[in-house]
N, C-alpha and C positions, 0 to 999 in steps of 0.2 A: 300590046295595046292596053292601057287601063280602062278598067270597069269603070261604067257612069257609075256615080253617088245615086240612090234611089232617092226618091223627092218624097221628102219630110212635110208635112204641114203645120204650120206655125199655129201655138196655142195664143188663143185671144186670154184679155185679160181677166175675164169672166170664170173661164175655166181653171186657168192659173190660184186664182180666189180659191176657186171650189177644192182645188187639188190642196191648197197647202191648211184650209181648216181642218183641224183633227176633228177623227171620228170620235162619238160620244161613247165613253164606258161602258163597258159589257159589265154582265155580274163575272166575278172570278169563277173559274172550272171549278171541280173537287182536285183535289191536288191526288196523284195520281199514288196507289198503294203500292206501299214498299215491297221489294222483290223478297222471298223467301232468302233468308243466310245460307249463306254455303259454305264450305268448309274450305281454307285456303287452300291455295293451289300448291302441290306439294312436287318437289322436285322430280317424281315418278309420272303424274299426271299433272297439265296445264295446259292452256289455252295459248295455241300458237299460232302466231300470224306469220304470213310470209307466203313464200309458193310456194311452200310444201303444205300447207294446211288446208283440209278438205272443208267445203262448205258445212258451217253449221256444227262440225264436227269438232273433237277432241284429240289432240297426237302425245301419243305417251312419249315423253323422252326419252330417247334411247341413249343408251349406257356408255360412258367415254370409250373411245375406242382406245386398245392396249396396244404396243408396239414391244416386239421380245428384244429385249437388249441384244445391241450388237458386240458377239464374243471379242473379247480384249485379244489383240493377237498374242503370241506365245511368246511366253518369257526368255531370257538364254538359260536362265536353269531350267526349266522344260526341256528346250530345243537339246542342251545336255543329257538331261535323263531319256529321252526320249532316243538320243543318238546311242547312248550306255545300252538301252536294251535291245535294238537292235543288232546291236555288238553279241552279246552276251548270246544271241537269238538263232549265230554263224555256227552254219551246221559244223562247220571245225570244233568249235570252242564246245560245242553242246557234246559232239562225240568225245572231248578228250575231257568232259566232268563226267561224263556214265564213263568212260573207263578208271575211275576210283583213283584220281593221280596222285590225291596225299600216299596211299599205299604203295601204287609202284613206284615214287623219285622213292620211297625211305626204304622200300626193299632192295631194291637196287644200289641204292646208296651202300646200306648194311652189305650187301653181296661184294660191292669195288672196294670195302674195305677190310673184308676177309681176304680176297686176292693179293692185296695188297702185303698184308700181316705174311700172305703165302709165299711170298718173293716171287710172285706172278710179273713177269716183264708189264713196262707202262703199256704198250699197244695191247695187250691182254686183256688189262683194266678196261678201255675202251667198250672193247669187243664182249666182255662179264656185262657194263653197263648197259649197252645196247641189247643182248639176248633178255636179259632179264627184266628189263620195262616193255619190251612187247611183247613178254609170255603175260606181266600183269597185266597190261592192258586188255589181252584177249583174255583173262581171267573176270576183268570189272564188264567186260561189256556183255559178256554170260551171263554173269550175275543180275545185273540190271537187267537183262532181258527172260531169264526166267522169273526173278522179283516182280516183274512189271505190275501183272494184279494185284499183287499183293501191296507194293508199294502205291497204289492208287486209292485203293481200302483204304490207306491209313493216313493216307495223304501226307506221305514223306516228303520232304524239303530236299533240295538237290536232285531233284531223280527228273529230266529231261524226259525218259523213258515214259515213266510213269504218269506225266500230267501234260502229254501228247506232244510238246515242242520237238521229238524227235519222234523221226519214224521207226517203227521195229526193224525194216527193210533195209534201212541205210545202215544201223547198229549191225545186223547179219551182215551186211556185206563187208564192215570195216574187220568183223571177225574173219571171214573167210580171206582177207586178205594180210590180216596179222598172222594167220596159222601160216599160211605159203612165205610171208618173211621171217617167221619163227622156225621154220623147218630146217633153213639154210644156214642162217646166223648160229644153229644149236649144233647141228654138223660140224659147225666151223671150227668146235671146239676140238672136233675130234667124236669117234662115233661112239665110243662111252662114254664121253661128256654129253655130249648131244643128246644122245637117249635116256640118260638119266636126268637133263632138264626138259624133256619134253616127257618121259615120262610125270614128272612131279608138276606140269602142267594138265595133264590128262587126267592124274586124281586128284588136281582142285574143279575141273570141270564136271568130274563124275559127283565130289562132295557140293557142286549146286544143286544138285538134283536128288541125289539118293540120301539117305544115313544124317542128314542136314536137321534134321527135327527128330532123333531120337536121340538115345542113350548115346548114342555110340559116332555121335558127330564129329568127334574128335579124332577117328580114327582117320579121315583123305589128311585134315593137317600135320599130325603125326609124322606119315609115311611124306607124305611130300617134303617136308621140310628136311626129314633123313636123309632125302636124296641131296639137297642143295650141296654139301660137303665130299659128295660123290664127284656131282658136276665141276666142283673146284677143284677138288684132288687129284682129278683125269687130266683137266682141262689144259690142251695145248694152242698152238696155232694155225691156221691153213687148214683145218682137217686131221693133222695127226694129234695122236696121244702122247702125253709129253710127262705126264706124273706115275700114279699110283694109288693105291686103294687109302682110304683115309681109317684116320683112327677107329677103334669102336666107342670110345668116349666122343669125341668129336658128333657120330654120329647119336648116339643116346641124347648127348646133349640138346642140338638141331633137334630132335624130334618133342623134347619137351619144352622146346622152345615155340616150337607151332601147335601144341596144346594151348601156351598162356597166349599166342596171340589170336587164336581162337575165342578164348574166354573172352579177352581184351576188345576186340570188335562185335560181341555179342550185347555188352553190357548195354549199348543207346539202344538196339532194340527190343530191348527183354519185355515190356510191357506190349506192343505187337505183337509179340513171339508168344506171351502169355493167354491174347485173345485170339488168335486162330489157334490152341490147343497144342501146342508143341510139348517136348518134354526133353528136350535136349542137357545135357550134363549143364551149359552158361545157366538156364534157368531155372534147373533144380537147385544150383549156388545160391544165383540171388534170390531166390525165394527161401531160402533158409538163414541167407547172411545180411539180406539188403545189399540194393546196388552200391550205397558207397561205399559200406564195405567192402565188399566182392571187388568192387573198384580199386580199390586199397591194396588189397593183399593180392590182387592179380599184377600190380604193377611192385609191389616187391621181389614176387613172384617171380617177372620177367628180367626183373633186378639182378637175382640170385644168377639165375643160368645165365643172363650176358654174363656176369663175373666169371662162372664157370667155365665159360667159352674160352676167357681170354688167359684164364690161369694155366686152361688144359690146353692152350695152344703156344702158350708159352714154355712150357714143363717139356710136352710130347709132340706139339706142331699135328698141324694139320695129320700129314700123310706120314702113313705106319714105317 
């Protein structure tokens, strides 16, 4: 229902008159005094209208808001490097770099081609190969595990052991289970061959521990290596003894052969060797000669006696 119009009353024309003459001039006001200057309003402080702004008041501007970039996802060379070291990180691969493997393929190499030189049947060679890389491997992974501190000290490069990616525990047990396949495989040869390479494994494990930092360091590689030309010379198949006692040359030789490669693996760590206080024969060298020197004449050194091996097993052969 619509609202009535409220009732208006009509202006006479009197009034009309009266309403449209102007009213007569006032005097002008004072004009009113200028506000004090203020200082521009600066992007920290300023006068802000809107709903956020309190009566009367002032709101400081607050500071652009920051947002952290969002990480670019991973590249394939990343997703590569990243796959490489968890490769690298396989407690296989970690146990089989503490077991020292430059040294045991080339000993063992050097051992299947003295067999060989010996007119050792091919399945021998085999059987030489295989005893002889798991005696060094249970030789590297003693090593590394009595090194351990010491190799942490100095923050040696390659050492799993030493800069925790391997456990001690895991290392002990790969050892305890290398001796139990080295015990059978060295048999295998026959029980003087056998013993005599398990012997020349037991005084490279005694030379980690004892005699190692004296004078007389030289003395576990010496003997063990003496033996190595035993163990070939014995060496038959299945368990029996199939040869005989080796030369004495042969053997003299062998044993100055694992003096130089004594010296030979000592040289990269002579300066370690020099701060924890050692005085072993490698160090009194290179402190007298300089390592490149020492370096020098240890590998003509080892030069000399291979030649002599192969002259004197050429001439006299292995076994007497």
């Amino acid at each position: 229902m619509a609202r009535p119009t409220p009732w208006r009353r009509r202006r006479s024309s009197g009034e009309q008159h009266e309403t449209s003459t102007p009213a007569p001039a006032s005097a002008p006001s004072p004009a009113p005094a200028p506000a004090p200057a203020t200082a521009p309003a600066t992007a920290a402080s300023r006068d802000v209208t809107g709903p956020g702004a309190r009566a009367g008041g002032t709101l400081t501007a607050a500071a652009p808001a920051t947002t952290s970039p969002t990480p670019a996802p991973p590249s394939d060379t990343t997703a590569r490097r990243g796959a490489l070291t968890r490769l690298r990180n396989l407690t296989p691969l970690l146990l089989l770099r503490a077991a020292h493997p430059r040294q045991a393929v080339l000993t063992a190499a050097l051992m299947g081609l003295a067999s060989a030189l010996a007119d050792r049947p091919t399945r021998e060679l085999g059987l030489v190969l295989a005893t002889v890389l798991v005696g060094q491997a249970v030789l590297g992974w003693h090593n590394d595990l009595v090194d351990r501190g010491r190799d942490a000290a100095h923050a040696a490069k390659g050492k799993p052991l030493a800069d925790g990616r391997l456990e001690p525990g895991t290392a002990w047990f790969a050892l305890a289970c290398g001796v139990l396949l080295l015990v059978p495989l060295s048999v295998s040869h026959g029980v003087t061959a056998g013993s005599a390479y398990l012997v020349s494994v037991a005084l490279g494990l005694v030379g980690n521990v004892v005699l190692r930092s004296g004078v007389l360091s030289f003395v576990p590689w010496a003997a063990a290596f003496a033996l190595y030309p035993v163990f070939l010379s014995y060496g038959g198949w299945n368990g029996e003894d199939a040869g005989s006692a080796p030369t004495v040359v042969m053997v003299v030789l062998a044993a100055l052969l694992g003096v130089g490669v004594h010296v030979l693996r000592a040289v990269w760590g002579l300066v370690a060797d020099n701060e924890d206080g050692w005085t072993y024969l490698p160090l009194r060298l290179g402190l007298r000669l300089g390592a490149a020197r020492l370096l020098l004449l240890v590998g003509l050194y080892l030069a000399l006696v291979v030649a002599g091996m192969v002259v004197a097993g050429t001439a006299v052969g292995l076994r007497a």
